[in-house]
FIKE-10734 format. One record per residue (C-alpha): residue in three letters; x, y negated, z. Coordinates in pm, whole numbers, padded with zeros to 5 digits, always signed. Example, Ala and Ser with C-alpha at 12.3 -4.5 7.8 and 13.67 -1.06 7.14 Angstrom:
2
Ala+01230+00450+00780 Ser+01367+00106+00714 
END
This chain:
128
Unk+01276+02424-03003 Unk+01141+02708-02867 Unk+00815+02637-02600 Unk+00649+02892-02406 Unk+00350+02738-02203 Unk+00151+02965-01923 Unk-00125+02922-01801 Unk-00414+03051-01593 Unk-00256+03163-01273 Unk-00490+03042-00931 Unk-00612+03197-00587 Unk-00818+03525-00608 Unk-00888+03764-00312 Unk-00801+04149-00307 Unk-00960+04319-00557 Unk-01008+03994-00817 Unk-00908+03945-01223 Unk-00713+03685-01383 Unk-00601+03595-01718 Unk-00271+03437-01806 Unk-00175+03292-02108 Unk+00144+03229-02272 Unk+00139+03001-02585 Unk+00422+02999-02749 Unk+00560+02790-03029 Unk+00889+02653-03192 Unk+01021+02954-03357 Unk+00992+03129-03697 Unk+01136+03470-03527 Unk+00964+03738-03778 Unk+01009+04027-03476 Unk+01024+03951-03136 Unk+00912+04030-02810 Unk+00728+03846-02538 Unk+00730+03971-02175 Unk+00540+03876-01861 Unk+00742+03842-01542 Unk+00725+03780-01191 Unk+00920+03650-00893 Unk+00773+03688-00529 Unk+00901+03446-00291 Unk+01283+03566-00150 Unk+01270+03832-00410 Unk+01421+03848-00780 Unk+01244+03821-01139 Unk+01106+04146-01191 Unk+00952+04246-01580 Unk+00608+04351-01565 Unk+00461+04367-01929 Unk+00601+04314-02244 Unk+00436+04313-02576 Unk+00629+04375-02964 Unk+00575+04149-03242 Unk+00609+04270-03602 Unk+00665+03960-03908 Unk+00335+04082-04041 Unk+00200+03889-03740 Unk-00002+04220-03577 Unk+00109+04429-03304 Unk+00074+04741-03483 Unk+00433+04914-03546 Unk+00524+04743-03278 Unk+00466+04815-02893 Unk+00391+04757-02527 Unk+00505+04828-02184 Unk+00394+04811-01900 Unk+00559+04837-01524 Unk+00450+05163-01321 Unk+00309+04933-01030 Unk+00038+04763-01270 Unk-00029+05020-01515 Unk-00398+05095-01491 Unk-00419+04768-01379 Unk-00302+04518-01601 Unk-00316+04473-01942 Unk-00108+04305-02219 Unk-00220+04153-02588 Unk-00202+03840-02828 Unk-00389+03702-03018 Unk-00353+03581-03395 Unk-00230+03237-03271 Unk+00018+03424-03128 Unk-00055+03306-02791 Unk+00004+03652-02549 Unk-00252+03735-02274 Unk-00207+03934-01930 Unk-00558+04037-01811 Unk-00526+04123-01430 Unk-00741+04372-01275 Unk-00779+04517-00943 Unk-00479+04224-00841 Unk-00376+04304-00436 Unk-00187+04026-00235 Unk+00178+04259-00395 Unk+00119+04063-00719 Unk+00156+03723-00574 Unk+00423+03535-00684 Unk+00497+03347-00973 Unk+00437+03461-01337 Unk+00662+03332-01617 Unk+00673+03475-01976 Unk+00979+03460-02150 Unk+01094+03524-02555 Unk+01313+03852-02559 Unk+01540+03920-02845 Unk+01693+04231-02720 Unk+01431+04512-02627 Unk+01099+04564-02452 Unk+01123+04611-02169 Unk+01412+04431-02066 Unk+01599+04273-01761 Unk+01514+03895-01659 Unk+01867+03818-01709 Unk+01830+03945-02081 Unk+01573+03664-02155 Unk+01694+03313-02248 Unk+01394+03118-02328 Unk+01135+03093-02049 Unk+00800+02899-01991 Unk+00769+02709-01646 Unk+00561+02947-01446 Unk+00196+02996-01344 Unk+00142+03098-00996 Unk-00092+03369-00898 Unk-00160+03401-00500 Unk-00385+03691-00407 Unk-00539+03636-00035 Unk-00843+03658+00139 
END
């Protein structure tokens, strides 16, 4: 049974960092993708990051993206427990909302509907 477990999402003013964390587990998928996404209160899932998976375990030959309004910004990568990271940079009060990362078997990037395993959220508020 696939499980995808976030974490790390909290308060931070204008200008802060966070880290999520997505740990994932329940699958033997030897490619596959993992993307970060995001859904702001009265507004639908949008992708933000995703991150490509090879069977030799490593990211190389595989790939990233990364949405034009946190590029610069934000920053995707996993780890060899393939648990996936977003570090947040520079976050403004736009990239509040709730963070969810989801197992993608189709492409990177691709639509929230696309995605068919998700974890339960981690919610990031940015305020002063």
């Amino acid at each position: 049974q696939v499980q995808l477990v976030e974490s790390g999402g909290g308060l931070v003013q204008p200008g802060g960092s966070l880290r999520l964390s997505c740990a994932t587990s329940g699958f033997t998928l030897r490619n596959y993708i993992i993307g970060w996404f995001r859904q702001a209160p009265g507004k639908e899932r949008e992708g933000v990051s995703c991150i490509v998976i090879n069977d030799s375990g490593s990211e190389r030959g595989g790939g990233s993206y990364m949405a034009g309004s946190v590029k610069g910004r934000f920053t995707i990568s996993r780890d060899a427990k393939n648990t996936v990271f977003l570090q947040m940079d520079s976050l403004q009060p736009e990239d509040t909302g709730i963070y969810y990362c989801g197992l993608i078997r189709t492409g990177c990037p691709t639509s929230a509907s696309e995605v068919q395993d998700w974890g339960q959220g981690t919610r990031v508020t940015v305020s002063s």
